[in-house]
C-alpha positions as CSV (number, residue, x, y, z in Angstrom):
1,X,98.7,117.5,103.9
2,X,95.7,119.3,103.6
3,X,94.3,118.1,100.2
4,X,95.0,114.5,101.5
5,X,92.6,115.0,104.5
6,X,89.6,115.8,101.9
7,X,90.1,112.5,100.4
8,X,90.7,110.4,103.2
9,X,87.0,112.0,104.0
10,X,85.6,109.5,101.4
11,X,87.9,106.2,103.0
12,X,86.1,107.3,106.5
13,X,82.8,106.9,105.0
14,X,83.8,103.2,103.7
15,X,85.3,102.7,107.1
16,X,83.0,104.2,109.4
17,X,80.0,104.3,107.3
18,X,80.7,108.1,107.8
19,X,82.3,110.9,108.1
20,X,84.0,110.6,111.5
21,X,83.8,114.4,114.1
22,X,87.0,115.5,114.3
23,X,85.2,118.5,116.8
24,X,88.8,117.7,119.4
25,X,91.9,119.5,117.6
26,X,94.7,117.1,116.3
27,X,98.3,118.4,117.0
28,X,100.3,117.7,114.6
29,X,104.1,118.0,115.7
30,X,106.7,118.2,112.6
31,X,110.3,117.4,113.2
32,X,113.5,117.9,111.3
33,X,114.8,115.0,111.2
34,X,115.1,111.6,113.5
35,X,117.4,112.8,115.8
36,X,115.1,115.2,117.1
37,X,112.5,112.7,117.4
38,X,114.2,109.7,119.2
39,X,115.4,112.7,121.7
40,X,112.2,113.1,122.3
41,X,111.1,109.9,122.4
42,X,113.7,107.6,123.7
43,X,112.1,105.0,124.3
44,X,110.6,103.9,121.2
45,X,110.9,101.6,118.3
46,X,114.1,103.1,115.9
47,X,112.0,102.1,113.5
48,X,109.4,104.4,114.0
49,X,108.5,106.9,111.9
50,X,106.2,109.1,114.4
51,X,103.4,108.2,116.1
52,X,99.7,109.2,117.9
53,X,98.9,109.8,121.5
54,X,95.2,109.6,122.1
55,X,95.7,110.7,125.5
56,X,96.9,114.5,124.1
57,X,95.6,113.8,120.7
58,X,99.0,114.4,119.3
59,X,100.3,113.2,116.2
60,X,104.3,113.4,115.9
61,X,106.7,112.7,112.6
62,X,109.7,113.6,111.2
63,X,111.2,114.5,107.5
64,X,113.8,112.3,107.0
65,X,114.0,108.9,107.2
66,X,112.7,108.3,103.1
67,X,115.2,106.3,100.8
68,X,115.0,106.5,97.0
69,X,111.1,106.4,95.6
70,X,109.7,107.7,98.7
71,X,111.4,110.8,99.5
72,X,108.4,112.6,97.8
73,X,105.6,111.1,99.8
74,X,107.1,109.6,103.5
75,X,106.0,112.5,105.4
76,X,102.6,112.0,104.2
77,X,102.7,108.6,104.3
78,X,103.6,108.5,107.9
79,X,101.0,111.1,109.0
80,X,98.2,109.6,107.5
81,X,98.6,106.5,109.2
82,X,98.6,108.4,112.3
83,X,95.9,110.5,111.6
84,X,94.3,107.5,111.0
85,X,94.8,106.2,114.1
86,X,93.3,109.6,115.7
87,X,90.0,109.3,113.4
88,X,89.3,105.3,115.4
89,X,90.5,106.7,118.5
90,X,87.2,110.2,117.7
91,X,85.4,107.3,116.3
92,X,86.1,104.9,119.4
93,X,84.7,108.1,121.6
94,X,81.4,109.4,119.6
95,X,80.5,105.1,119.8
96,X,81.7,104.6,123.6
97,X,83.9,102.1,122.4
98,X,87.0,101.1,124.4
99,X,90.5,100.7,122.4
100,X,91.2,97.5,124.2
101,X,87.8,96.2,122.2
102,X,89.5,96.5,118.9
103,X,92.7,94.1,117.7
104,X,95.8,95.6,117.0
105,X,96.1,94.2,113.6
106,X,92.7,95.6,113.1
107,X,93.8,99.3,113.9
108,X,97.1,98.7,112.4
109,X,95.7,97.4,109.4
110,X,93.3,100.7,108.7
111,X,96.3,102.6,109.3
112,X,98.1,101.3,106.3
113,X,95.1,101.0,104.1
114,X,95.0,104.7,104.5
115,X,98.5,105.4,103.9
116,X,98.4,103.0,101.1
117,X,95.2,104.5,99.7
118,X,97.0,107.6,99.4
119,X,100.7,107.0,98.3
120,X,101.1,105.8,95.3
121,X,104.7,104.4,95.8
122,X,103.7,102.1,98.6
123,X,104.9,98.5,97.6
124,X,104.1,95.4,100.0
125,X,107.8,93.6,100.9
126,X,108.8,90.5,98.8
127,X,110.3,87.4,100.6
128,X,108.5,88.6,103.8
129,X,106.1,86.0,105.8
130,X,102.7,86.6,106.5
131,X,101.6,84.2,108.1
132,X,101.3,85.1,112.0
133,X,97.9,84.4,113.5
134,X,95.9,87.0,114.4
135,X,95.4,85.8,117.2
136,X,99.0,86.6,118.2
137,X,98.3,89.9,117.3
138,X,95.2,91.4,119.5
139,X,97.4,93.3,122.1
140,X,100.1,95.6,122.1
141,X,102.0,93.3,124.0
142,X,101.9,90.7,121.0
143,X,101.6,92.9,118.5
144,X,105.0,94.4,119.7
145,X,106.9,91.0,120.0
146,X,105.8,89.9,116.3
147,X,106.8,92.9,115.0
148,X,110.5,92.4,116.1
149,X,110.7,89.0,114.6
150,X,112.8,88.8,111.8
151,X,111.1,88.8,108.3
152,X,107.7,89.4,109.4
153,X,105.5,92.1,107.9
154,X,102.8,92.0,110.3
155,X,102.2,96.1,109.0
156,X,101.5,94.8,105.8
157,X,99.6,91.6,107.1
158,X,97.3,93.8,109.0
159,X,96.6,95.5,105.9
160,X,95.7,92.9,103.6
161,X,93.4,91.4,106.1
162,X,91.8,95.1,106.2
163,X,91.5,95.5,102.6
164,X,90.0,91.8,102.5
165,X,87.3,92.8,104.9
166,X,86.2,96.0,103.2
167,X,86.0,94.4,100.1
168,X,83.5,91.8,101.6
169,X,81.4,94.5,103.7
170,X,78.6,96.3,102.7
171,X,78.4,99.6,104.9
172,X,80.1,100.3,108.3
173,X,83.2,97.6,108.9
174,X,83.0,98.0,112.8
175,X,79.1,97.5,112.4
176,X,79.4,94.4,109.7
177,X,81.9,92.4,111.8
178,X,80.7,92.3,114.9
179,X,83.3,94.9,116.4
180,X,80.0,97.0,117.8
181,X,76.5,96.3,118.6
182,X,73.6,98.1,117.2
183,X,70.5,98.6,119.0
184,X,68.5,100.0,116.3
């Protein structure tokens, strides 16, 4: 996990337009398997595979829960989409933003272009739809309830829509699409 955290340093800076301070500690939280982890967390999605508290700055996975081609690279692929949701939420504080600000999708959708970016294995679902509006996906209310409708993808959804806008930005994506306001 280490070496990935050095080259998710150079997706920040296409993010961010930098290199986001990470000066309050992550806690990372490494389970077994997903017994241990629903035990823990009993109320959450089965189909979770771990997840970030900003609150604690905590990020929690588990080892099994790969099939087949990904048994080499789910942990990873897990933790650095919830690292990646602890760099916004560093971000979110060093530009007094408020989460609530942001889309789901949008954080969603970094999450999986990070992961993505750094597993090689990870193939978007065929015979999926992806075609929910975005504007169905803003909370975590709506997010939620799309994401338990059968054959939607809106993980992978969020992340074509993020790869789409850092492939038409020029510098910092929250900046270039109006998500904050410069004053400079």
């Amino acid at each position: 996990m280490a070496n990935s955290l050095e080259a998710i340093e150079d997706l920040e800076k296409d993010i961010y337009g930098k290199v986001v301070d990470k000066s309050k500690p992550l806690e990372v939280i490494v389970l077994k398997d997903a017994d241990d982890y629903f035990t823990l967390n009993p109320n959450t999605d089965t189909m979770e595979g771990g997840h970030y508290r900003s609150n604690v700055k905590r990020a929690m996975v588990y080892e099994d829960g790969a099939t087949g081609d990904q048994e080499d690279y789910y942990i990873l692929e897990v933790f650095t989409h919830e690292y990646s949701h602890y760099l916004m939420d560093m971000y979110f504080e060093q530009e007094d933003l408020d989460w609530r600000d942001i889309p789901v999708w949008f954080d969603e959708g970094v999450a999986e272009l990070m992961s993505c970016r750094m597993i090689p294995t990870h193939m978007l679902p065929e015979g999926k739809t992806l075609d929910t509006s975005f504007l169905d996906l803003h909370t975590h209310t709506e997010w939620d309830k799309s994401k338990a409708e059968p054959n939607t993808k809106v993980y992978d959804q969020a992340y074509l829509a993020v790869l789409y806008l850092l492939g038409s930005q020029s510098g910092d994506l929250f900046l270039d699409f109006g998500f904050i306001e410069t004053t400079k």
